[in-house]
DOSE-794871 format. One record per residue (C-alpha): residue in three letters; x, y, z. Coordinates in steps of 0.001 Angstrom, whole numbers, plus 500000, padded with zeros to 6 digits. Each point is the difference from the previous one (the first is absolute). Layout:
<recs>
ALAXYZ...
</recs>
This chain:
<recs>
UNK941494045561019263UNK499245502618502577UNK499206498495503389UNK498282501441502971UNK501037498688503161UNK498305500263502961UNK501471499751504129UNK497362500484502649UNK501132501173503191UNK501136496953501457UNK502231499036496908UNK503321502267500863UNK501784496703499316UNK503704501571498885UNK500944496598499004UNK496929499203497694UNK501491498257496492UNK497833502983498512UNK502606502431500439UNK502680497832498137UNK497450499113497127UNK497993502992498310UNK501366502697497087UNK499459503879498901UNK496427498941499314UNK498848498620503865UNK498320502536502005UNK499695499956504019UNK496548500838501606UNK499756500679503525UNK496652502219501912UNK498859500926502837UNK496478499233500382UNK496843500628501460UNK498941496479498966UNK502212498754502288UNK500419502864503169UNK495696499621500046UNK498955496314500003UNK501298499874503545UNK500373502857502595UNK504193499908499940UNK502504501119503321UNK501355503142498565UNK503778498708499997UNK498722497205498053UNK498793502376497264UNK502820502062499905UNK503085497370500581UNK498503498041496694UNK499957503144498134UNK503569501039500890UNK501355496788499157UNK497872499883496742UNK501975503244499047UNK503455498508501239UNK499437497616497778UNK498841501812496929UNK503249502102500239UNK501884496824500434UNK498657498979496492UNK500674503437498305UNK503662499758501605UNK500569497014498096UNK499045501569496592UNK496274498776500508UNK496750501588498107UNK497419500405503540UNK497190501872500080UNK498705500575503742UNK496777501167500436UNK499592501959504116UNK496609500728500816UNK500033503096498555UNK500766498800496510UNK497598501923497460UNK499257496737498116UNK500229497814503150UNK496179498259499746UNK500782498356503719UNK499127496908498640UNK502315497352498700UNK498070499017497103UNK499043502926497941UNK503778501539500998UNK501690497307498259UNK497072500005496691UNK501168503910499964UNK503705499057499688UNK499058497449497322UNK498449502909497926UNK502660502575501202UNK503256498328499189UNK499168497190496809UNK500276496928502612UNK500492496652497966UNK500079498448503255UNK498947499926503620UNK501809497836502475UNK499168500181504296UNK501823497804502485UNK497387497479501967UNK498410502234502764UNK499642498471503615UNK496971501186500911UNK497077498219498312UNK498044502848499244UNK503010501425497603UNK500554496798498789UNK495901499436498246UNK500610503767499458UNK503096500133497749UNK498648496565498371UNK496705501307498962UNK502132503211499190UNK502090497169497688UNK496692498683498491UNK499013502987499173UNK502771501653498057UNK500487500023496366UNK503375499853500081UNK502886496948501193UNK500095499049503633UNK502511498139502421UNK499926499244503025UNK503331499830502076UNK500942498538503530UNK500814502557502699UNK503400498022500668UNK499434500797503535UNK498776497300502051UNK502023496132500989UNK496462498177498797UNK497882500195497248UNK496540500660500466UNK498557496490499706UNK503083497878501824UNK498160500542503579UNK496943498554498013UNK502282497002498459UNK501861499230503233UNK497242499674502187UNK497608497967496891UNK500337496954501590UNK500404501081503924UNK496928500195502825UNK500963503409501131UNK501491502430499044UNK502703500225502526UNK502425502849499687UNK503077498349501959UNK499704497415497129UNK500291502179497089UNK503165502052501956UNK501694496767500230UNK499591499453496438UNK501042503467499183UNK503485499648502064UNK500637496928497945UNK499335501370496823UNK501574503287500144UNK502525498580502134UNK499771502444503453UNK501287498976502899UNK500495496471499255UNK503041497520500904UNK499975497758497153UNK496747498177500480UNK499213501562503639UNK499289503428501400UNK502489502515501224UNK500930499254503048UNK497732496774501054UNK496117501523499755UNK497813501337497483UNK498377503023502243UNK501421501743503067UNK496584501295501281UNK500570498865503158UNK502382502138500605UNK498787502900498365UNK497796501442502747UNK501890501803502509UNK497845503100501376UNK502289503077499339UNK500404501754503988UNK502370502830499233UNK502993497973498754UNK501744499696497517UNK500201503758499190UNK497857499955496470UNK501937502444497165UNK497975502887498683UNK498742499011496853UNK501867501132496348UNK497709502741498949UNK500575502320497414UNK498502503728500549UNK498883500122496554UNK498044503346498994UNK496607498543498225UNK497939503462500343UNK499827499664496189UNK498773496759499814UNK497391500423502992UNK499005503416498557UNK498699498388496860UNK497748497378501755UNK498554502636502278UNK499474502055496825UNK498360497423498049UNK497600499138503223UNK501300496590500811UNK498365498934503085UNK502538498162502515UNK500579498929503451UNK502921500172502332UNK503306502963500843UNK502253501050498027UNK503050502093500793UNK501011501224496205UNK503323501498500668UNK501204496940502197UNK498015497208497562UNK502295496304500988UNK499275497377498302UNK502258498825497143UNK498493500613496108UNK503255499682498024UNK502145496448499479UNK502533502036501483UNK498050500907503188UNK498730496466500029UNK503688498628500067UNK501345501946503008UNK496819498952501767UNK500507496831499280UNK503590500058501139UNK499421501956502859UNK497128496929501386UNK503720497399499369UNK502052502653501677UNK498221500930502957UNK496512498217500613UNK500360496451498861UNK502026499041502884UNK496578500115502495UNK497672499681497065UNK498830496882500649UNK500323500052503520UNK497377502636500073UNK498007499853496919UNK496423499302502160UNK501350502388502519UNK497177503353500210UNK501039503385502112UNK498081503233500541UNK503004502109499164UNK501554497841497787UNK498520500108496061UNK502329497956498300UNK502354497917502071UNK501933497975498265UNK498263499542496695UNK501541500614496994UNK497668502690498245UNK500208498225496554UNK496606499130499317UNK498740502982497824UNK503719499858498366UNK499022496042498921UNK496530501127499282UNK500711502356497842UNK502731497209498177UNK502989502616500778UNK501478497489501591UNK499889496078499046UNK499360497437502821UNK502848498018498949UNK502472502729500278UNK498201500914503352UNK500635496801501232UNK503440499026498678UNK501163503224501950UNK498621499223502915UNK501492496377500140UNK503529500899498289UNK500042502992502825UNK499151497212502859UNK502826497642498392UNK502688502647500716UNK498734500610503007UNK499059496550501863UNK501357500756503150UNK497738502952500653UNK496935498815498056UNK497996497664501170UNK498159497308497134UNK497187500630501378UNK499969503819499051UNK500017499172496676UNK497869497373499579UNK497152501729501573UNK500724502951496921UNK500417497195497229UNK496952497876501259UNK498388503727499154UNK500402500483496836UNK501036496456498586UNK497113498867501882UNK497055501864501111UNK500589503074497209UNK500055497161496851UNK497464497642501436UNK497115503081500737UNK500466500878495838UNK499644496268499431UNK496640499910501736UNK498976503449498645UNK500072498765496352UNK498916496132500572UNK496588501306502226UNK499154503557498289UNK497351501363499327UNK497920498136502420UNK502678500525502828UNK499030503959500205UNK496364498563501234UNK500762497619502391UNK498357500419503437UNK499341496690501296UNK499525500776503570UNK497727502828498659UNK501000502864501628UNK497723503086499545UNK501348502310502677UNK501345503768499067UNK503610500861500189UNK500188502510503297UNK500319503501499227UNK503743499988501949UNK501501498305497497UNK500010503242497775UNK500951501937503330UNK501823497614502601UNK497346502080502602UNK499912496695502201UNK500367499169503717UNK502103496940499157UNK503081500346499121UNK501283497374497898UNK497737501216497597UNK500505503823500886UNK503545499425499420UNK499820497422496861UNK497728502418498264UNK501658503184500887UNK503443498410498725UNK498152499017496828UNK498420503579499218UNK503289502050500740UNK502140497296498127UNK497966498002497896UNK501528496939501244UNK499602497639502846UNK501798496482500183UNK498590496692499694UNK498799499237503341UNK498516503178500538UNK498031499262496793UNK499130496790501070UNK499732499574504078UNK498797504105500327UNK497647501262497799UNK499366497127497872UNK499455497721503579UNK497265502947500761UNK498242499822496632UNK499821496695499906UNK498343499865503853UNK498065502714499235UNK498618497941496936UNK500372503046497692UNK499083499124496356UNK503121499209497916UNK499212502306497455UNK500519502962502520UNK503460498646501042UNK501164499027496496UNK499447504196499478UNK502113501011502772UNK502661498398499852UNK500512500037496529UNK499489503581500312UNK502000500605502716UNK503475498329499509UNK502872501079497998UNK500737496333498585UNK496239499297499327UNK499435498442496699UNK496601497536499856UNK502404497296499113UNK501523499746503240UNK497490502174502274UNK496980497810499128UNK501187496633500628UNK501870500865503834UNK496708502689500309UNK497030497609499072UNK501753496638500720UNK502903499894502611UNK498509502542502246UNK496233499773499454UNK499920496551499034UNK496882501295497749UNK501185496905497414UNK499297497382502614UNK503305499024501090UNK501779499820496069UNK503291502209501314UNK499682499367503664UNK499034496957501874UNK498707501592502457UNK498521503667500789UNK502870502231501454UNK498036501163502759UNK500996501001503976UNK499045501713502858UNK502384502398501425UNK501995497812501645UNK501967499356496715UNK500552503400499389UNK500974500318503421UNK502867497299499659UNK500984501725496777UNK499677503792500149UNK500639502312502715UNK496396501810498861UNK498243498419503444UNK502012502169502097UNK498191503238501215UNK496868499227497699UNK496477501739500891UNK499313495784500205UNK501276497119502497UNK501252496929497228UNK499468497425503484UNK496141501291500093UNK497156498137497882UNK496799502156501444UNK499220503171501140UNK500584503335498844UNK504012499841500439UNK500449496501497723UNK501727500183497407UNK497689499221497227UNK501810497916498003UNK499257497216502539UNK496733499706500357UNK499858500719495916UNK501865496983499879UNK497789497236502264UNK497120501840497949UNK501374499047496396UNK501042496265500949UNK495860499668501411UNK498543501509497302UNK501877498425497213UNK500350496650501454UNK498343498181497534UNK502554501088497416UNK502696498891502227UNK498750496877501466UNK502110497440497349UNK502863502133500216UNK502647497946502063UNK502175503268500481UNK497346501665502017UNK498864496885502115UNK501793501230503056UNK498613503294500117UNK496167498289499399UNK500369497888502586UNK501216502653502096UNK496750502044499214UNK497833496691500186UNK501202499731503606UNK499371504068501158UNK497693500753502130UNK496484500916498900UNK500049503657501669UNK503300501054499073UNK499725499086496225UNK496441501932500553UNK502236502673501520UNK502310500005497018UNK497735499910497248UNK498123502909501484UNK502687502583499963UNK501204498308496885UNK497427501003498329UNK499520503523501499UNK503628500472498329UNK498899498602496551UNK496268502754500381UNK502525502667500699UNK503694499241499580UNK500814503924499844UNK499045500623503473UNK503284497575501221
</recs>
């Protein structure tokens, strides 16, 4: 029976069962597509770091003896979309049969089944092999549970996959290390350069500029960085044991103007993009801390395990139990436009200036400049979810709805009424000011609330707890901040609200 086979961009999984199982007669289909560089405005090095590694991996297969057919851009018979690309194989080659790994991204997944349903020919259905859960265990675990509380569901995922754990009890007496995972970074330790790779993509970014593929962000295309090969992925991943992890964890909420990735490992897109498995992620992080004990710290470790065992699996769980109805929450009913600056990091402040020029020239930012910096302002700012789902799926190298959608649209814009997070993830710049070293020589003071030298992120703050009270009010997590504003004077709440809102008519002007 011939078979077509198809792998989307973020199925480069080397260790797929597929590649042990198929004959003369099974034929590999990878594109590039405008289908998928147009339904969202994309960060250049997002475009062309999936389209490197989608060739990687198509010469992987032919290496191995595999029949692939790779359709660039370019491709006379490309038809950009998925749909009528694969009915034109059918035709082209005899297919018998048409098999597609589970997608992750809702959209694909009613695409390629409608595809399925509307095929003359065999179809099957295969799982990605990629992920610790299934889609629906999330959904099964928490079936009889009040909340859906992620600690909970980490807990259950050391026991059952057996990380970290002492018998019966955690590694080393606790669950979670937070605690001590906040250290603001002030110079020292000395932070490695990260492992780049000076790859030459003029090729690759030649065709998407040909084909008029309209992107955001920099690009340096004789110097491109990030890893798109298993191989890459692997010295990047041993590099983060070698050389990073030791701090990690010390510093993982840690946020410098001149630093852009700290500590962090860099291993997102690699994971992302199923180049590299969590598991074996994890098991060489922990077999690298067991050899060295006396220099790593549990704590480091546990802060990158509680990542991905945690917070990585649990966001897929609640993308597949609460889509497609999760992609229209807005239950505090934000309306507000995303400021231009976010497409130009032209702002006075400078956490943001420096969060969003970071993002355009890398295409990456870490989690609590996601969360505490630009996602803090949209959500004070009361921008409309929609407009922040866009950027930063567009934006990020490791952005795939899956993931981006549930920390976008639930942990940091609690635009699902408190599902993910129990509470909105909001500050003024005080936090920022503990964490980051961004308050120092900014156009703004971070001890100021009024006047023209506050920094706004303080009186945006006071403004969003007033004017959403009534969605807070039952919320036992924000009762000491309520009562704080229940007890502020009349005039300087007045005071706040007033440049508050001046900020929200005209947030470009700060």
């Amino acid at each position: 029976m011939k078979t077509l086979r198809l792998i989307l961009g973020d199925q480069l999984n080397h260790k797929h069962s597929w590649y042990r199982n198929d004959d003369a007669d099974t034929l590999y289909f990878l594109a590039e597509m405008r289908q998928e560089t147009d339904y969202v405005k994309h960060h250049i090095q997002k475009v062309v770091a999936f389209f490197e590694a989608m060739q990687g991996f198509a010469s992987w297969l032919e290496s191995r003896g595999k029949q692939v057919v790779y359709y660039p851009l370019d491709h006379p018979d490309n038809t950009q979309k998925l749909g009528s690309n694969i009915a034109g194989l059918i035709e082209q080659h005899g297919i018998e049969k048409f098999e597609y790994q589970l997608p992750d991204e809702y959209r694909l997944d009613q695409q390629l089944k409608q595809l399925a349903d509307d095929l003359s020919i065999e179809t099957e259905a295969f799982d990605s092999e990629h992920f610790l859960t299934g889609r629906d265990e999330l959904a099964a675990f928490f079936a009889d549970k009040q909340s859906l509380l992620m600690e909970s569901f980490y807990r259950h995922m050391r026991r059952k996959h057996d990380i970290l754990m002492d018998g019966d009890k955690p590694e080393g007496g606790k669950w979670n290390f937070d605690e001590s995972n906040r250290k603001k970074w002030k110079g020292e330790p000395e932070i490695p350069h990260e492992k780049g790779f000076r790859k030459d993509v003029r090729a690759t970014l030649k065709r998407i500029e040909d084909a008029g593929v309209k992107t955001i962000g920099e690009i340096e295309p004789e110097r491109f960085s990030w890893p798109t090969t298993r191989e890459d992925c692997l010295k990047v991943l041993r590099y983060f044991c070698d050389t990073l992890l030791v701090h990690f964890g010390d510093f993982q909420d840690a946020m410098d103007p001149e630093q852009v990735y700290l500590f962090h490992s860099r291993l997102s897109f690699a994971m992302n993009s199923k180049l590299l498995h969590p598991r074996e992620v994890i098991n060489a992080v922990i077999e690298h801390w067991q050899q060295n004990r006396k220099r790593i710290s549990i704590n480091e470790v546990e802060g990158f395990v509680r990542q991905i065992l945690g917070w990585r699996e649990y966001m897929r769980g609640i993308y597949w139990r609460e889509m497609p109805g999760y992609q229209r929450c807005n239950r505090l009913r934000n309306n507000n436009d995303l400021p231009d600056f976010y497409w130009t990091a032209d702002t006075k402040m400078r956490c943001l200036h420096h969060a969003i020029n970071n993002s355009l020239q890398h295409a990456y930012a870490h989690h609590i400049q996601r969360l505490m910096i630009t996602g803090n302002f949209a959500l004070l700012t009361q921008v409309h979810p929609d407009q922040v789902d866009a950027w930063y799926l567009g934006i990020y190298i490791d952005a795939i709805e899956w993931v981006e959608i549930t920390n976008t649209r639930g942990m940091s814009q609690f635009a699902d009424g408190g599902l993910v997070a129990t509470k909105p993830y909001i500050s003024s710049g005080s936090y920022i000011n503990k964490m980051s070293n961004y308050c120092q020589d900014c156009h703004y003071k971070v001890k100021e609330k009024t006047g023209e030298d506050a920094c706004p992120f303080n009186s945006l703050y006071w403004h969003f707890l007033a004017d959403k009270r009534e969605h807070f009010k039952e919320n036992h997590r924000m009762a000491m901040m309520l009562s704080l504003l229940d007890k502020m004077d009349k005039d300087e709440l007045d005071a706040l609200q007033k440049r508050a809102r001046l900020i929200i008519r005209d947030p470009d002007r700060f």
